[in-house]
Structures are given as structure tokens and as C-alpha cells.
Steps between C-alpha positions, in 0.01 A plus 500: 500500500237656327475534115519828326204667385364498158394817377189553346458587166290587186445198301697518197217487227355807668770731578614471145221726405546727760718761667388439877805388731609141431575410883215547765694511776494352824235382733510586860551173624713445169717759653510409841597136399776592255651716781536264775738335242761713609760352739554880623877424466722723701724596304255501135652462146182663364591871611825478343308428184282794499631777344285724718547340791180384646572351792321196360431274871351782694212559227412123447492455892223780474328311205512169714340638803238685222618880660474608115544903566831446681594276261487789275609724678827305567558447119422913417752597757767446178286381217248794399386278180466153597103441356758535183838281629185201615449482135804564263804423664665180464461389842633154372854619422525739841332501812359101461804395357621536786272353710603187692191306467593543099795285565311193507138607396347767377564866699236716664314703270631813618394700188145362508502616899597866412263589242208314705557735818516773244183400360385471827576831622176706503610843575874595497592596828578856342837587707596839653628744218890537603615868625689638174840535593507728209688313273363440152533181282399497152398127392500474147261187360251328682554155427618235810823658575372855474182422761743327746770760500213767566325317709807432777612867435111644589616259812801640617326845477612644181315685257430287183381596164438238246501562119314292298535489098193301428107590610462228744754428768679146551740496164542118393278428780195665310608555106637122498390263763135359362252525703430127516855507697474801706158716489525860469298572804776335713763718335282839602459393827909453601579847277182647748675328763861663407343861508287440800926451653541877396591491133349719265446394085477652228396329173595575134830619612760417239808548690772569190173756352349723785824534737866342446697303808673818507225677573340298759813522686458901579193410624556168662764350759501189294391295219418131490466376082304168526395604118499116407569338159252601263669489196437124275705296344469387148692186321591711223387265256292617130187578571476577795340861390216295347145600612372255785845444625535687849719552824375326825532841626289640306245222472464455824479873563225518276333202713556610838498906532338585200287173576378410117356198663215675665373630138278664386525701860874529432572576079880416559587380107678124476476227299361200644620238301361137436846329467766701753868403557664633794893521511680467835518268834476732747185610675404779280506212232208340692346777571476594149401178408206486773367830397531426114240195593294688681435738255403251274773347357394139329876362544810638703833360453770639696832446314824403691851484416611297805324218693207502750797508812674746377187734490518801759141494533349405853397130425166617679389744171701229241223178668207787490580549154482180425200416665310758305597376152811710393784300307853532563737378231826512626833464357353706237683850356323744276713633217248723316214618453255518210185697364230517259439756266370744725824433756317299696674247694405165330788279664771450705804301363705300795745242537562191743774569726698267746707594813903540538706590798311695758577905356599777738119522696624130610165349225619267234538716203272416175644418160354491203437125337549503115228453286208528775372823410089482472226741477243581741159706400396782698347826493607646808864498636610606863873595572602448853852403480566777796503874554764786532478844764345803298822747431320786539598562844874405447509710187379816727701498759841608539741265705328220483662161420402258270565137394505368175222370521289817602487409860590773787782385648525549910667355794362193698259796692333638206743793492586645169834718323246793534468669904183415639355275232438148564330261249385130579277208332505482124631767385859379658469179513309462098171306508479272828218411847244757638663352798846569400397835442343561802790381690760768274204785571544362903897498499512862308261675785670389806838655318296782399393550864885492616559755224226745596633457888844547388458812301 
């Protein structure tokens, strides 16, 4: 059996000073090879692991055979973004967990296959605007699940108009995905992609601001709210309102839209500190982390209360940020802040922690361990401990049911308490996958479709 392919990369000592994309991709015959891995089961595991199910074997037979374009075109006949899904989603805990050749090696790199035929792809084959059948959706957010629900309604023929609150499309996908990760040109060609289906977008369009729910509905048949979770976390700890101390969101916003790393083209304020500690596990964590060096940074520490396992990071970005320098000290809990004279952030003050009885996310849960607390010396410090939805939507519309915890509540299809309103991705589900998202944005439009037909 043939081994899987190794993906190229940047060296480490390079990329570190840079913002190009990390992985190069796949060769041709790279590509080939890795596909004629797959056993082409009959009844594949892989499909029920995609959440917008790709039907996984008939693409890879086109890679093996090197028919590229209808290996494309197989994967865009239900996945309008998957230049994106080749690059962010955790293939490793879905489709190629799955995989049968996983069970005693290593899977096929089904991930690394998509976003190479996407790569690939020259021209989009640019499909057939659908006949209107004169029923309206408004999609409100462009993020994942707001491009996949309007890109399979533009399929089945509806009218779709997407309202964006930002001045780029792609929501997480552009304001906090680096570009190192996922480059912005890839992100403008799926939302070009999305319209060419039929949808039309408008930009700058804060939903909550220039038109209610309410509204939209006397001029819409339906509304899909894939409005995401844009709305940090903090640890609620003193001094966390010191200068220097920020929100992922808003770090990496300032990074990746407002792109302060291109300056002096791009004036974007931030502080590019020489000693930066980033709080978190998750992927946004190392993201921060990764950017914080590029800018700069002479030291980045990324400070974790549990252990390297119990991280929800993909292992992929936790071994790339170690490869490019950034430490992790784990175990590690931050219990304040402190400043200088000018409320400055000077230092962070933290303390060991060791692991209990697994808490209710099934991790071990992190206690404190007496008389470890220590100081570490920075000058920059990153929150990214998670994110909430925005309430500015829920607070404006009438009807509309809410969790405690901010999310939109709906049924298993996306459906809402309010008629025609259907919501999907992080703003129900609180911070989660692009691919998750996608697959809520996927679920919501096929019940949106049966609503439209029904009424």
C-alpha cells in the first residue's frame, strides 16, 4: 500500500517572518498518488463524516485518473466553498476519521485532495443562473454557514440576498482566519463563486441598524441568521482593562481585515509587542500566537490551564506553532494582570494547575495547586478563551428565542420560535468549525426550500 503524502511546506525559520500560506499544497503526481490510496469502499465511512456531504469516493476516483475539472465539479455539486473546507476543517476528526485505511495506518488525505482540485480549478465552470421561482431569502452574515445556505438556495432557484455587516465578505473566514492559514484571495473567489449561483451582496449592512428581522420579513419569504459569534470572552480577572491587553477578536481583526501587518500601506493601530502571552487552547489561540510572531514579537508564550491533550486546537496548527518558536506553558492559569505607571501591561500573574475528574465537556478539569503562583513578563496579552453571538439581532427582533447563553435556539433544521426565520453555525451553536457551520447553513436551506414550497 502506498504511503501518504507529505505536504509541502514553508520552512519554519522563514514563514515565521512572513504572512504567505504555510502549506504549498499538492503536487500533481502528489495528488494522483495520495488518491489511489483509497480502497473506493462501497459503502464509505468518510461521507457520513462530512457535514456537507461530499460524496468523498467519486471525487478522489477523478483525482486518481488526473480528470481534475470533474473532480471539481463533483465536490461543487454540494460544497460551494471547498478551496476553504481543503484548508480549515478538521478533516482528522470527520471525513478521515473515518476512513478505513486509518484503522491501521494513516487515512487518505482527503482534505489535502479537496483544496488541491480547488487550487487546481482554473476557471469556475460558472453554472446556469436558476429561474427565480420568485421567492425571496434574506441571508443575514456571510461567514461559512451564511455562503452555504445561499449558495444551495441560488440552487434550488430562489432569490437570495445576502447581508453583510463588515466591508469584506467571508465573516471569520476573512476578519479572523490569518492569512498564513487561509489567504484572502481564496475567500473572494468562493463568495464570487456564491454570487456567480444567483445571490446578490450587499456590504456594510448591519442587520439590527439599517432594517430589523421584522422588516426583512415584509419584504422577504424567509430569513436564514448565520450572524456567527462575534462577541469575546474575557476571564474577568484585574486588569484586564490595562492598555496592551486585547480580545483575539479584536486582535486578530486588526491583523486580518484591517490587515496592520501590511503597514505602512495599511495604518491599522496595534501594538506589536516584544514579549506576547496568548491565553487559550483553541485555534484562535494559535492563531494569535502565530500572528503576534510575525509581527515581530521577540517571545510568545501561549498560557494554558489544561494539558497539551486536552487542547481543542488541531494538533496540525499546535506542531506548526511549535516549529516556529512559540512556547506553550501549560497547566498554567492567569489570575491578574498588572501595569506600569502609564497602565501598561507589565505582567501577567498565573498559577500551576493540575487535573481532577474529567468536568462536564468530558476534559479533566484544572485545579489550582497551592503556593505555585509565578509571574510571567510581557507587554502584550491576547484573550482567546472563546467567543459569544452579537445580541444585536436577538435584541431586535420580536419572537425570537434565546438561550442563556445568547445563542438562537432552533430545531434540529435550523428552524426558529419566529415564522420563517432560521439561524445556523455560531450564532446557535456558540463558537465552533467553519465546517460545522457550513453543515447548519446546509441543513437550514433544504428546510427553507420545503418552507418556501409549502407556503
Amino acid at each position: 500500500m502506498l504511503g501518504r503524502q507529505k505536504m509541502p511546506e514553508q520552512d519554519p525559520k522563514i514563514r515565521r517572518a512572513n504572512f504567505n500560506e504555510v502549506a504549498l499544497g499538492f503536487t500533481e503526481e502528489q495528488a494522483i498518488e495520495e488518491a489511489k490510496r483509497c480502497l473506493q469502499c462501497k459503502k464509505p465511512k468518510c461521507v457520513e463524516g462530512c457535514p456537507v456531504e461530499v460524496r468523498i469516493p467519486d471525487f478522489i476516483k477523478y483525482v486518481a485518473i488526473g480528470d481534475f475539472d470533474s473532480a471539481i465539479k463533483e465536490i461543487k455539486t454540494v460544497n460551494a466553498l471547498p478551496a476553504i473546507c481543503g484548508r480549515v476543517c478538521p478533516q482528522e476528526t470527520q471525513c478521515e476519521a473515518s476512513c478505513i485505511l486509518g484503522k491501521k495506518g494513516e487515512p487518505v488525505s482527503i482534505g489535502r485532495l479537496e483544496r488541491f482540485v480547488s487550487d487546481h480549478e482554473q476557471e469556475s465552470q460558472i453554472p446556469l443562473k436558476p429561474g427565480s421561482n420568485e421567492k425571496k431569502v434574506a441571508v443575514v452574515g456571510s461567514g461559512p454557514a451564511g455562503l452555504t445556505a445561499a449558495a444551495d438556495l441560488a440552487r434550488r432557484g430562489h432569490s437570495v440576498t445576502i447581508f453583510e455587516a463588515l466591508h469584506e465578505a467571508g465573516g471569520v473566514l476573512t476578519y479572523g482566519i490569518p492569512e498564513f492559514r487561509l489567504p484572502k484571495d481564496i475567500v473572494r473567489a468562493e463568495v464570487e463563486y456564491v454570487k456567480k449561483l444567483g445571490a446578490t451582496l450587499y456590504l456594510d449592512s448591519v442587520i439590527g441598524k439599517i432594517d430589523t428581522v421584522d422588516e426583512l420579513l415584509s419584504d422577504f419569504d424567509a430569513v436564514f441568521l448565520g450572524t456567527g459569534a462575534g462577541l469575546p470572552m474575557f476571564l474577568n480577572i484585574d486588569g484586564e482593562n490595562l492598555n496592551g491587553v486585547y480580545s483575539a477578536n479584536e486582535f486578530l481583526t486588526r491583523v486580518n481585515l484591517m490587515k496592520s501587518y501590511k503597514f505602512p500601506d495599511y495604518d491599522t493601530p496595534i501594538k506589536k509587542g516584544k514579549r506576547v502571552v496568548v491565553v487559550g487552547g483553541g485555534n484562535v489561540a494559535m492563531d494569535s500566537a502565530r500572528c503576534a510572531l510575525r509581527l515581530g514579537a521577540d517571545e510568545v508564550t501561549i498560557v494554558y490551564r489544561r494539558g497539551e491533550e486536552e487542547m481543542p486546537a488541531r494538533s496540525e496548527e499546535i506542531e506548526h506553532a511549535k516549529e516556529e518558536g512559540i512556547k506553550f506553558r501549560l497547566l498554567t492559569n492567569p489570575l491578574r494582570l498588572n501595569g506600569d505607571a502609564k497602565n501598561w501591561v507589565n505582567e501577567i500573574e498565573c498559577i500551576n494547575m493540575y487535573l481532577c475528574e474529567p468536568d462536564e465537556s468530558g476534559r479533566c478539569k484544572p485545579m489550582p495547586l497551592a503556593g505555585s503562583e509565578h509571574k510571567i513578563e510581557t507587554d502584550v496579552v491576547i484573550i482567546a478563551i472563546g467567543t459569544s453571538p452579537n445580541p444585536l439581532v436577538p435584541r431586535t427582533t420580536s419572537g425570537l428565542e434565546i438561550s442563556k447563553r445568547g445563542t438562537i435556539i432552533t430545531k434540529e433544521n435550523g428552524q426558529t420560535s419566529k415564522k420563517g426565520v432560521y439561524a445556523g453555525g455560531d450564532a446557535v451553536t456558540g463558537s465552533a468549525t467553519v465546517i460545522s457551520a457550513m453543515g447548519a447553513g446546509k441543513i437550514a436551506a433544504r428546510a427553507i426550500d420545503e418552507y418556501l414550497k409549502s407556503n
